[in-house]
mmCIF file of the N, C-alpha and C atoms, coordinates in Angstrom:
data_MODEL
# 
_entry.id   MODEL 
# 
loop_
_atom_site.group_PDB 
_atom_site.id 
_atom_site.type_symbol 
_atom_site.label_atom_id 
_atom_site.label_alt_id 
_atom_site.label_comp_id 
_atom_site.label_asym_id 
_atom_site.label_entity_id 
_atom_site.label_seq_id 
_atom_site.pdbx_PDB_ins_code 
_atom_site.Cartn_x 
_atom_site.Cartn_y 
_atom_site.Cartn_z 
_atom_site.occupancy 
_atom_site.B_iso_or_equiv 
_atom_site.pdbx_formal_charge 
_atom_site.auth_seq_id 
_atom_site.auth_comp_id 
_atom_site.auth_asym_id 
_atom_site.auth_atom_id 
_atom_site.pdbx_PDB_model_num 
ATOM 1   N N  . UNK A 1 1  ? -0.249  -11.114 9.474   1.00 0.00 ? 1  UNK A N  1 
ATOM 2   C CA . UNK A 1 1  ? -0.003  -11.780 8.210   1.00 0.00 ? 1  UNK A CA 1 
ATOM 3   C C  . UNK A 1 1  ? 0.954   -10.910 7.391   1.00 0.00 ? 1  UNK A C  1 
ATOM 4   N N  . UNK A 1 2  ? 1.941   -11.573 6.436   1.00 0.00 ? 2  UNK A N  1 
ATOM 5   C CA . UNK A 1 2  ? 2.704   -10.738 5.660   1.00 0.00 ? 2  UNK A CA 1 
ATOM 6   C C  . UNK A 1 2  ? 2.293   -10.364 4.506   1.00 0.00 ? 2  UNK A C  1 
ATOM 7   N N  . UNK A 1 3  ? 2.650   -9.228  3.742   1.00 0.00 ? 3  UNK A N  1 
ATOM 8   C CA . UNK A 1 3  ? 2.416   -9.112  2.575   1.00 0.00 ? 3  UNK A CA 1 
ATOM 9   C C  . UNK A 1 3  ? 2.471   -10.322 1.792   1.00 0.00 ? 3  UNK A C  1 
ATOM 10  N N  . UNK A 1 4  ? 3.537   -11.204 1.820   1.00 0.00 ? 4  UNK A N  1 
ATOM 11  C CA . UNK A 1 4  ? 3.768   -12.232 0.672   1.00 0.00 ? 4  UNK A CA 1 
ATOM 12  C C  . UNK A 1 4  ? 2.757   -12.859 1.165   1.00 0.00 ? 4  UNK A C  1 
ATOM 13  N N  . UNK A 1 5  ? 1.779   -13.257 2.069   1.00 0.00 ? 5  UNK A N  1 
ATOM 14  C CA . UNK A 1 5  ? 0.746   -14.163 2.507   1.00 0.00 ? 5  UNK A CA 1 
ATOM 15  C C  . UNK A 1 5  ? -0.259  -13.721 1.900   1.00 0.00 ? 5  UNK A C  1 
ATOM 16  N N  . UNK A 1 6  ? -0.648  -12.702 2.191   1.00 0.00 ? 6  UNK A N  1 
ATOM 17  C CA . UNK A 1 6  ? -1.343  -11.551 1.655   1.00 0.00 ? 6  UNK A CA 1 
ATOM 18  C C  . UNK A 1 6  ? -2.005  -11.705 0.196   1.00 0.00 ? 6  UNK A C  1 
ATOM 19  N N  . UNK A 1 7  ? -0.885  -11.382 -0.576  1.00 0.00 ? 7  UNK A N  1 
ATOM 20  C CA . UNK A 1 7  ? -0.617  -11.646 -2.316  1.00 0.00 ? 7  UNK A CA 1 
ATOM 21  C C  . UNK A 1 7  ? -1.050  -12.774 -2.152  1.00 0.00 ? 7  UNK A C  1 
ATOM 22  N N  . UNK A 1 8  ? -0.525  -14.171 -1.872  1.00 0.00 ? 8  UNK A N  1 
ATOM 23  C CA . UNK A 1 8  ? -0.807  -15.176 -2.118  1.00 0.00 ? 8  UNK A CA 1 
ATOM 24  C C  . UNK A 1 8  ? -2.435  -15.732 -1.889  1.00 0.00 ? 8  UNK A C  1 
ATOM 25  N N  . UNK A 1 9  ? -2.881  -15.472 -0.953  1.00 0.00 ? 9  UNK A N  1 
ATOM 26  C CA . UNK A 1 9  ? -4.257  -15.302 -0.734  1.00 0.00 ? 9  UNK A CA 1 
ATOM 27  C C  . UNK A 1 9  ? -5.532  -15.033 -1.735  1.00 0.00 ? 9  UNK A C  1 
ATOM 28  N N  . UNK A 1 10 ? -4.751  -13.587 -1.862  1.00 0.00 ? 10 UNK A N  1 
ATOM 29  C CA . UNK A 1 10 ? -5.610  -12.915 -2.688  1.00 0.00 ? 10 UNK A CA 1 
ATOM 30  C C  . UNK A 1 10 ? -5.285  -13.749 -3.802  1.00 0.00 ? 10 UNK A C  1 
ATOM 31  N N  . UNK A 1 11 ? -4.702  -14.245 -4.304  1.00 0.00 ? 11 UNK A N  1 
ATOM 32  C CA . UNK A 1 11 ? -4.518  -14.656 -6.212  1.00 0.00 ? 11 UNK A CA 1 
ATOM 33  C C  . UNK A 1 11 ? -5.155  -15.425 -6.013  1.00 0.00 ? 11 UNK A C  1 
ATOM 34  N N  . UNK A 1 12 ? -4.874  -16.653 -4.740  1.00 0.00 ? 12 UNK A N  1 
ATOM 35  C CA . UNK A 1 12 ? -5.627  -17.998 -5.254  1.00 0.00 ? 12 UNK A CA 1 
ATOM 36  C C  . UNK A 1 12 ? -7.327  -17.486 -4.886  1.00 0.00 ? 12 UNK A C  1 
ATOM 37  N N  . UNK A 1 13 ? -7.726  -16.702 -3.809  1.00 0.00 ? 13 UNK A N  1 
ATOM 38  C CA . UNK A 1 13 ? -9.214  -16.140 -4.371  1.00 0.00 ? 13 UNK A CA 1 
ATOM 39  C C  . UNK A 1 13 ? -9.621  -15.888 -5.681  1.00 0.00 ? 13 UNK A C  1 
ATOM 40  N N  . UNK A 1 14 ? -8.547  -15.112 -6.244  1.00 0.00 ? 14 UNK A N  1 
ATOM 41  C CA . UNK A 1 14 ? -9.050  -14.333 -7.316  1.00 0.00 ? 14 UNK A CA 1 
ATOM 42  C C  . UNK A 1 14 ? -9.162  -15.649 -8.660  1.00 0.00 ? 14 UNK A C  1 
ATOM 43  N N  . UNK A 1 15 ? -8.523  -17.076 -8.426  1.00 0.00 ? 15 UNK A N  1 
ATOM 44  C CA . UNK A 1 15 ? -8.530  -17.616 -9.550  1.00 0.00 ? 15 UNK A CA 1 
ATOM 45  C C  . UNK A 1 15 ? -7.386  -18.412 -9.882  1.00 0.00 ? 15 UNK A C  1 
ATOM 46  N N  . UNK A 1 16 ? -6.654  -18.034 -9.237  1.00 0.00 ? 16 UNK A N  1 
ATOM 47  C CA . UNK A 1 16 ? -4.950  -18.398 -9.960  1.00 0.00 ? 16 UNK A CA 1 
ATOM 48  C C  . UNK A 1 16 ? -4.592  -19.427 -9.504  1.00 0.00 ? 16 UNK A C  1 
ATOM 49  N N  . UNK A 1 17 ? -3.972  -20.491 -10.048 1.00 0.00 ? 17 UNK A N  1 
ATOM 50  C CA . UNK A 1 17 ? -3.059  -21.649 -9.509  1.00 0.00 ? 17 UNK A CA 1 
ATOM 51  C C  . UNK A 1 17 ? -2.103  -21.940 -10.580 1.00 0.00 ? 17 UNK A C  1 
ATOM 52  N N  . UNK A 1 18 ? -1.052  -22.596 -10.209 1.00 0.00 ? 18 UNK A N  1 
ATOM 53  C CA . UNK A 1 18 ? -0.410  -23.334 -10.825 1.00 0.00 ? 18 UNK A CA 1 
ATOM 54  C C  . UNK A 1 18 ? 0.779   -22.180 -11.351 1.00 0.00 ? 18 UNK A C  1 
ATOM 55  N N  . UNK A 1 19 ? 1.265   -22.464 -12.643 1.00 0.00 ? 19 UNK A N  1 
ATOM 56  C CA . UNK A 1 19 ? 2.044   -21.609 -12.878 1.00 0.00 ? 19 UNK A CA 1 
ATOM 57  C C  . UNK A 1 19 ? 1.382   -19.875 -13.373 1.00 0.00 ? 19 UNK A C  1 
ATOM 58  N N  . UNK A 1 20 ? -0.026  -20.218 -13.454 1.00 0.00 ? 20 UNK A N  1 
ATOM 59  C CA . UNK A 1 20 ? -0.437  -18.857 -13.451 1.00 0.00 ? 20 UNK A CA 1 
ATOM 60  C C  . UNK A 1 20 ? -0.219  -17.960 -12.012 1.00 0.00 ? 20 UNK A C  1 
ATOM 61  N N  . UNK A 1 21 ? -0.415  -18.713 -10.972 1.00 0.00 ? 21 UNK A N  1 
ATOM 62  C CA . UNK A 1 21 ? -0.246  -18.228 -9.374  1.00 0.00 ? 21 UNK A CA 1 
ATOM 63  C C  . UNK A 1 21 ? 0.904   -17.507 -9.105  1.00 0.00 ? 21 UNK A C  1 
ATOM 64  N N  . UNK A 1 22 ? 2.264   -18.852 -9.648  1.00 0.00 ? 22 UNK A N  1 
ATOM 65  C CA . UNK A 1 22 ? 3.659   -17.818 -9.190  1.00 0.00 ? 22 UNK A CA 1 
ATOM 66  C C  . UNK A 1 22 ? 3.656   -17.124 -10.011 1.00 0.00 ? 22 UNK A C  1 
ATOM 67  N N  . UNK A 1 23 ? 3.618   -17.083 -11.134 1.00 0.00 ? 23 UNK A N  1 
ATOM 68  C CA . UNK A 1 23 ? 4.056   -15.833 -12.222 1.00 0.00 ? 23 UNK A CA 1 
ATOM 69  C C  . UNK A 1 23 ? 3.162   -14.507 -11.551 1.00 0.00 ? 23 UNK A C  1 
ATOM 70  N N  . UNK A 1 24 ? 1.588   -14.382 -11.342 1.00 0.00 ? 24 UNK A N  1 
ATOM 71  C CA . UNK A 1 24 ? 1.082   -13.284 -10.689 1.00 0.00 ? 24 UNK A CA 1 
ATOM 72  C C  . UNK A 1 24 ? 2.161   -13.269 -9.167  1.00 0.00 ? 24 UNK A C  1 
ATOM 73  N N  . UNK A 1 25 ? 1.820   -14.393 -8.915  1.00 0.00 ? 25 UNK A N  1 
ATOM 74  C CA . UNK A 1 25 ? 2.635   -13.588 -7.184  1.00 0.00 ? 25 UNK A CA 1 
ATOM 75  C C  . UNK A 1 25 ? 3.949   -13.111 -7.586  1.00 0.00 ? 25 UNK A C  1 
ATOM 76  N N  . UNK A 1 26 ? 4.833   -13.522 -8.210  1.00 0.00 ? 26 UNK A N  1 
ATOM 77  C CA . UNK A 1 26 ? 6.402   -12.770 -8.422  1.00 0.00 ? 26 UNK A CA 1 
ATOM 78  C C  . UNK A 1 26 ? 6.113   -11.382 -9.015  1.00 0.00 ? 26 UNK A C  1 
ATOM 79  N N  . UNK A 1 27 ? 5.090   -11.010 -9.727  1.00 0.00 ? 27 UNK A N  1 
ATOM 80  C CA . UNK A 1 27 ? 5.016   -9.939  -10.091 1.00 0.00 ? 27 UNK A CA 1 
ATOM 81  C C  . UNK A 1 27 ? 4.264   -9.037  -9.483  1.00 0.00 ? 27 UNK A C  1 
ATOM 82  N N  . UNK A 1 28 ? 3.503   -9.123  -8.424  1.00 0.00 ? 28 UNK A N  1 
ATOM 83  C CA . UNK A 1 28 ? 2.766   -8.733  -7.064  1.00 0.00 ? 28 UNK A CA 1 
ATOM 84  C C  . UNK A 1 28 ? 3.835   -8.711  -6.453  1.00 0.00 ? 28 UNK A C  1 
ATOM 85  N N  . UNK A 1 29 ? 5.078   -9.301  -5.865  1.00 0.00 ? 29 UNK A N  1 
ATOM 86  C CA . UNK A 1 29 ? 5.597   -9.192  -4.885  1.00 0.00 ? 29 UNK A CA 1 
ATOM 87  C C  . UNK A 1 29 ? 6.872   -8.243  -5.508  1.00 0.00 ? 29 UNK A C  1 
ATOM 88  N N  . UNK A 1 30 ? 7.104   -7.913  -6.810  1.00 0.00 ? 30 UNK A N  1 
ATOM 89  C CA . UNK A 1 30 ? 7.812   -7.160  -7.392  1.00 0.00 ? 30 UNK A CA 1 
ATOM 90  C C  . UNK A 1 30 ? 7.518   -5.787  -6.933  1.00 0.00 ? 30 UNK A C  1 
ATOM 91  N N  . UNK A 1 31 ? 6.363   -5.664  -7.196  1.00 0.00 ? 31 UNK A N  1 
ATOM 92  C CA . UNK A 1 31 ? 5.966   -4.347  -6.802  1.00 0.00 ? 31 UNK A CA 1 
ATOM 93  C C  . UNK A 1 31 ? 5.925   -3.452  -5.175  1.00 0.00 ? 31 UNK A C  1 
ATOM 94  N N  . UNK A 1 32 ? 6.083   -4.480  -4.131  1.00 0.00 ? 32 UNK A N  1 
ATOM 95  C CA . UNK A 1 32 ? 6.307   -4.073  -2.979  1.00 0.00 ? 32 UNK A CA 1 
ATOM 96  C C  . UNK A 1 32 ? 7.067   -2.946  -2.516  1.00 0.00 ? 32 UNK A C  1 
ATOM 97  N N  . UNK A 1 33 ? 8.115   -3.454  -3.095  1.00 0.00 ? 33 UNK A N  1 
ATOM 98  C CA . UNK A 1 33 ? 9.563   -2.560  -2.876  1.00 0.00 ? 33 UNK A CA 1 
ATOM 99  C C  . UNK A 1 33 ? 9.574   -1.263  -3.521  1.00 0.00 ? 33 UNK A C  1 
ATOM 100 N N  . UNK A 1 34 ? 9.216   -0.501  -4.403  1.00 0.00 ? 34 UNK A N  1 
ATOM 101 C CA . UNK A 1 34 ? 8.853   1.035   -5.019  1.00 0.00 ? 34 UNK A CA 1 
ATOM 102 C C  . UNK A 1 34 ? 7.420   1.154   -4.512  1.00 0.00 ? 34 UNK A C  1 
ATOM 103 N N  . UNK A 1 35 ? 6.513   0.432   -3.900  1.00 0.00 ? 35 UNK A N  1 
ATOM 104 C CA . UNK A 1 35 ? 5.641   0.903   -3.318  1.00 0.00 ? 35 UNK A CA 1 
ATOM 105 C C  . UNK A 1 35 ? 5.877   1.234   -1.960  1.00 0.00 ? 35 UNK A C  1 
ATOM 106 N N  . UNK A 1 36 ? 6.765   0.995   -1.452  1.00 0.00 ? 36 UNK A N  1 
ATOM 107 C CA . UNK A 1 36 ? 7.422   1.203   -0.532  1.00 0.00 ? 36 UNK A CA 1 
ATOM 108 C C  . UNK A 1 36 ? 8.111   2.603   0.172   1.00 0.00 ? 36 UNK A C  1 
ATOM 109 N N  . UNK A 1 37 ? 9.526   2.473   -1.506  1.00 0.00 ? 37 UNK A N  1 
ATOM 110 C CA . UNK A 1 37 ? 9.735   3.635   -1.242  1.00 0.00 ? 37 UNK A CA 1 
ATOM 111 C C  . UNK A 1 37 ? 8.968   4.734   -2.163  1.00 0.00 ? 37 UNK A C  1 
ATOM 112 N N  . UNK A 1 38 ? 8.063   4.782   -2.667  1.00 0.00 ? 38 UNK A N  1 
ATOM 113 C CA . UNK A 1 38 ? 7.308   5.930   -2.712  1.00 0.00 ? 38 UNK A CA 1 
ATOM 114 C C  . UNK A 1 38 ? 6.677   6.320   -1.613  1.00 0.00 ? 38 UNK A C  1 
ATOM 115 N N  . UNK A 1 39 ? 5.747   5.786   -0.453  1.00 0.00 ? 39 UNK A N  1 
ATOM 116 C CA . UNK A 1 39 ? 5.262   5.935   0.754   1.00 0.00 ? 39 UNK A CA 1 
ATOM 117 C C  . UNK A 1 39 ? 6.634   6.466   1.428   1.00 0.00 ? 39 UNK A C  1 
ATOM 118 N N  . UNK A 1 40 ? 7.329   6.190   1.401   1.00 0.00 ? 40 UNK A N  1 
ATOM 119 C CA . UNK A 1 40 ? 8.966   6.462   2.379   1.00 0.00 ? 40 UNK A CA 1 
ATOM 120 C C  . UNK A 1 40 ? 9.517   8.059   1.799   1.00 0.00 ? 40 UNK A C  1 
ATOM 121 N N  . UNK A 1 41 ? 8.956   7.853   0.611   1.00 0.00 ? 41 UNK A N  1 
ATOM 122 C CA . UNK A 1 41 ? 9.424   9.187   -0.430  1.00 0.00 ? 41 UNK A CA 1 
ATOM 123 C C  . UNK A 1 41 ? 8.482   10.435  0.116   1.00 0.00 ? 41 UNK A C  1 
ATOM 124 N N  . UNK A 1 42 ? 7.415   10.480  0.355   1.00 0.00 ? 42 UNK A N  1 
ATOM 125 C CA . UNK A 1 42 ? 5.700   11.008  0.644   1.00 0.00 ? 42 UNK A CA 1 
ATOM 126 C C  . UNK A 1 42 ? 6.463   11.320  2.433   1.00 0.00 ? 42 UNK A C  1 
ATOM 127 N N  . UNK A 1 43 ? 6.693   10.488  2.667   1.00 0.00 ? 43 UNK A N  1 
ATOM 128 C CA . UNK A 1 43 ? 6.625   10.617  4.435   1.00 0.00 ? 43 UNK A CA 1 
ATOM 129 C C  . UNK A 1 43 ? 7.329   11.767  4.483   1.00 0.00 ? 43 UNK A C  1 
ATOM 130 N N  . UNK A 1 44 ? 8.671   11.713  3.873   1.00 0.00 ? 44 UNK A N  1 
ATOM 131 C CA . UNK A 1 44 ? 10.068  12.573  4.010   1.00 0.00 ? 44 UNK A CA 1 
ATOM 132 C C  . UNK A 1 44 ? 9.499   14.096  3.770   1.00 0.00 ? 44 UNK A C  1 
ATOM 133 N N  . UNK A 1 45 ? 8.914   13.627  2.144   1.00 0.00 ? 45 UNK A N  1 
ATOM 134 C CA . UNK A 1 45 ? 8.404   15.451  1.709   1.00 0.00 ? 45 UNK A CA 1 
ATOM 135 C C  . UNK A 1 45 ? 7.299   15.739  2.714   1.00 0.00 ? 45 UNK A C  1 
ATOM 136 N N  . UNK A 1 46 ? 6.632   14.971  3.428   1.00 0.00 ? 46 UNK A N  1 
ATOM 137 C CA . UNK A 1 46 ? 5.654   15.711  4.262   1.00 0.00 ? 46 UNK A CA 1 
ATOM 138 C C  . UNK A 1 46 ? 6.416   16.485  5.171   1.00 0.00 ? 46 UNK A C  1 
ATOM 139 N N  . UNK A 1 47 ? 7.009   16.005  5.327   1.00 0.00 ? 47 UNK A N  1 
ATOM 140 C CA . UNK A 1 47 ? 7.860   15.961  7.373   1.00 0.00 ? 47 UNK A CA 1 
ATOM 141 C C  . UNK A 1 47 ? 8.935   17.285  6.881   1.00 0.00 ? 47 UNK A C  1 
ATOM 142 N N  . UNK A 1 48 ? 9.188   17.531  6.117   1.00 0.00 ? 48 UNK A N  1 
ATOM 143 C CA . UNK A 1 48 ? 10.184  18.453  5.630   1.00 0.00 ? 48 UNK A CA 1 
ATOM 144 C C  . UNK A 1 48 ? 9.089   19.988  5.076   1.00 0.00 ? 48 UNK A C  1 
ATOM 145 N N  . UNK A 1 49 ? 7.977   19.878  4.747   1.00 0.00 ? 49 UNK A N  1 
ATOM 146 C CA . UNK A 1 49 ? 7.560   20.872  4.460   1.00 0.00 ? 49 UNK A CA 1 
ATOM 147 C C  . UNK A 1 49 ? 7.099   21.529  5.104   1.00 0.00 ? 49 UNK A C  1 
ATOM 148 N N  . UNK A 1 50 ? 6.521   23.008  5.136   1.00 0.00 ? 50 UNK A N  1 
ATOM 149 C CA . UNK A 1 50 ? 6.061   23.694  6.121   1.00 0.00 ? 50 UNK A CA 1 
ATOM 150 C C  . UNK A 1 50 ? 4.157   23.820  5.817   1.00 0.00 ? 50 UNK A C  1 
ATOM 151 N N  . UNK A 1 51 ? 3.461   22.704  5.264   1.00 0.00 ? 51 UNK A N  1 
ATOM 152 C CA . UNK A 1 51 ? 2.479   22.817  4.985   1.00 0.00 ? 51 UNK A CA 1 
ATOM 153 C C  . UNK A 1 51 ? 1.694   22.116  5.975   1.00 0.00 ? 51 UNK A C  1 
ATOM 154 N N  . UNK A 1 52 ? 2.195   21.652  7.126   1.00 0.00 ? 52 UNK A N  1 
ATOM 155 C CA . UNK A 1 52 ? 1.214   21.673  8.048   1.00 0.00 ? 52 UNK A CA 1 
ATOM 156 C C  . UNK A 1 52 ? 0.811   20.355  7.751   1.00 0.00 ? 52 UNK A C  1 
ATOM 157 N N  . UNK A 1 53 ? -0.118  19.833  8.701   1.00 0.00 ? 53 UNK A N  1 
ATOM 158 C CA . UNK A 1 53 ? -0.802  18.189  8.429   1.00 0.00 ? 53 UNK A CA 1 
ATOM 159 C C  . UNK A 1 53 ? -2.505  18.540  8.478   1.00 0.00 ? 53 UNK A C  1 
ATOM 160 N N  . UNK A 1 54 ? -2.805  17.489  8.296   1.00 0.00 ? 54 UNK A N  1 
ATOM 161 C CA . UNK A 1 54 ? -4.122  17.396  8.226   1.00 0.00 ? 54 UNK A CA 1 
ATOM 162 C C  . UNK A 1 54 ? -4.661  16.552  9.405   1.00 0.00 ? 54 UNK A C  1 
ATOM 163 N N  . UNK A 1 55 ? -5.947  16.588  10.087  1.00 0.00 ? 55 UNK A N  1 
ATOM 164 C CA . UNK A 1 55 ? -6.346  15.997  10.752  1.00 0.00 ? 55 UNK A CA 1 
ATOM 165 C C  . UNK A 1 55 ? -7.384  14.972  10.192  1.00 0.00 ? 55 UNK A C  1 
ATOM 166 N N  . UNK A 1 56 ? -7.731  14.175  11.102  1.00 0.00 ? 56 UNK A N  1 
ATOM 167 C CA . UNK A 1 56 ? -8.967  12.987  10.507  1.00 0.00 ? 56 UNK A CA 1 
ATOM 168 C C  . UNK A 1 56 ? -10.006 14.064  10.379  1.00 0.00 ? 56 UNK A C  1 
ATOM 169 N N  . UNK A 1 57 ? -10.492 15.009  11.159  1.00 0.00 ? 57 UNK A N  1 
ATOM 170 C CA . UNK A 1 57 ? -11.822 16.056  10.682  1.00 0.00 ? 57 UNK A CA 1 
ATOM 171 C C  . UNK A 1 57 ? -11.632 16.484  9.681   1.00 0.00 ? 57 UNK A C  1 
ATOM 172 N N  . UNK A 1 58 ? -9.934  17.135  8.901   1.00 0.00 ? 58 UNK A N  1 
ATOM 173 C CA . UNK A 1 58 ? -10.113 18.126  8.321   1.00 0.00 ? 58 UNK A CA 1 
ATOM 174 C C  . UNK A 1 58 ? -10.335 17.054  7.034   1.00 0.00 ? 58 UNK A C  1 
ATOM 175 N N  . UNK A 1 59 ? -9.596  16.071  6.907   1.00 0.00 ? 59 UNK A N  1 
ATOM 176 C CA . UNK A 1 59 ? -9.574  15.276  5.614   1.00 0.00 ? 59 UNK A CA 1 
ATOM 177 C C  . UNK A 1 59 ? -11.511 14.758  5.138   1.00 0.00 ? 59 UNK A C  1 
ATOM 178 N N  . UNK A 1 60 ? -12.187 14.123  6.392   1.00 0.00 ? 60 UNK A N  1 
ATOM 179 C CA . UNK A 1 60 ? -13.502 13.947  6.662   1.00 0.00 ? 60 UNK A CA 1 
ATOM 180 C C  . UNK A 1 60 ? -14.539 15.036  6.365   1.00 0.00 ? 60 UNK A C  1 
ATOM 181 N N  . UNK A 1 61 ? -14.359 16.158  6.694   1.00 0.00 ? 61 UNK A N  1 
ATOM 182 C CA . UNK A 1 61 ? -14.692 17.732  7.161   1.00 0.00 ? 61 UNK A CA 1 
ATOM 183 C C  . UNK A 1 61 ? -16.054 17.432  8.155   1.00 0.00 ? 61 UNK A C  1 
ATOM 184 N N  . UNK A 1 62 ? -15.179 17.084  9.221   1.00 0.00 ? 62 UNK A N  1 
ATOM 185 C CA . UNK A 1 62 ? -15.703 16.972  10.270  1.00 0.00 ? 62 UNK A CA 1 
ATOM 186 C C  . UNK A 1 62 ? -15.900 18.412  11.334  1.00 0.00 ? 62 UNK A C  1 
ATOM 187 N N  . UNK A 1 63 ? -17.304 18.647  11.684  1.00 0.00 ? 63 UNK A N  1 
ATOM 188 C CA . UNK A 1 63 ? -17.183 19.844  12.036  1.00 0.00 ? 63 UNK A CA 1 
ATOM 189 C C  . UNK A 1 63 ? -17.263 19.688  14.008  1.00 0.00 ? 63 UNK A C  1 
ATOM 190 N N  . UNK A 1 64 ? -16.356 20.111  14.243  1.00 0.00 ? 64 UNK A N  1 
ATOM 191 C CA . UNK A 1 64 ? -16.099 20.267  16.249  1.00 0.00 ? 64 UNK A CA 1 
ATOM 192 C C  . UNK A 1 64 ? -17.569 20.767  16.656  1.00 0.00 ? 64 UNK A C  1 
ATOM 193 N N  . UNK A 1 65 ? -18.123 20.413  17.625  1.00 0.00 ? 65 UNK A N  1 
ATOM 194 C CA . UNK A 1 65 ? -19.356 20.821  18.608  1.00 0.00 ? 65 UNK A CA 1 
ATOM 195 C C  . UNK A 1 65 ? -18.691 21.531  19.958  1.00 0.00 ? 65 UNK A C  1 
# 
């Protein structure tokens, strides 16, 4: 399913139709794109730093047997 399906979904759950629906979805689907590149922004500074990654244990604190 796509994001724009997605959004749309969710609004009319949440309540919305009519011209309340598109006005929330255009402004839900506004936001995609800088949510985007902030995640794209995050990836870069990870991948470029020398701080190492985290694992699913360490984030969890999962302890090895």
């Amino acid at each position: 399913m796509e994001f724009a399906e997605q959004i749309m979904l969710d609004l009319i759950n949440q309540g919305y139709s009519g011209n309340d629906l598109r006005e929330h979805f255009k402004e839900e689907v506004s936001r995609i794109r800088p949510a985007m590149e902030a995640i794209l922004a995050e990836a870069k500074r990870v991948a470029v730093s020398e701080s190492g990654y985290a694992s699913y244990g360490d984030v969890f604190n999962e302890v090895e047997e």
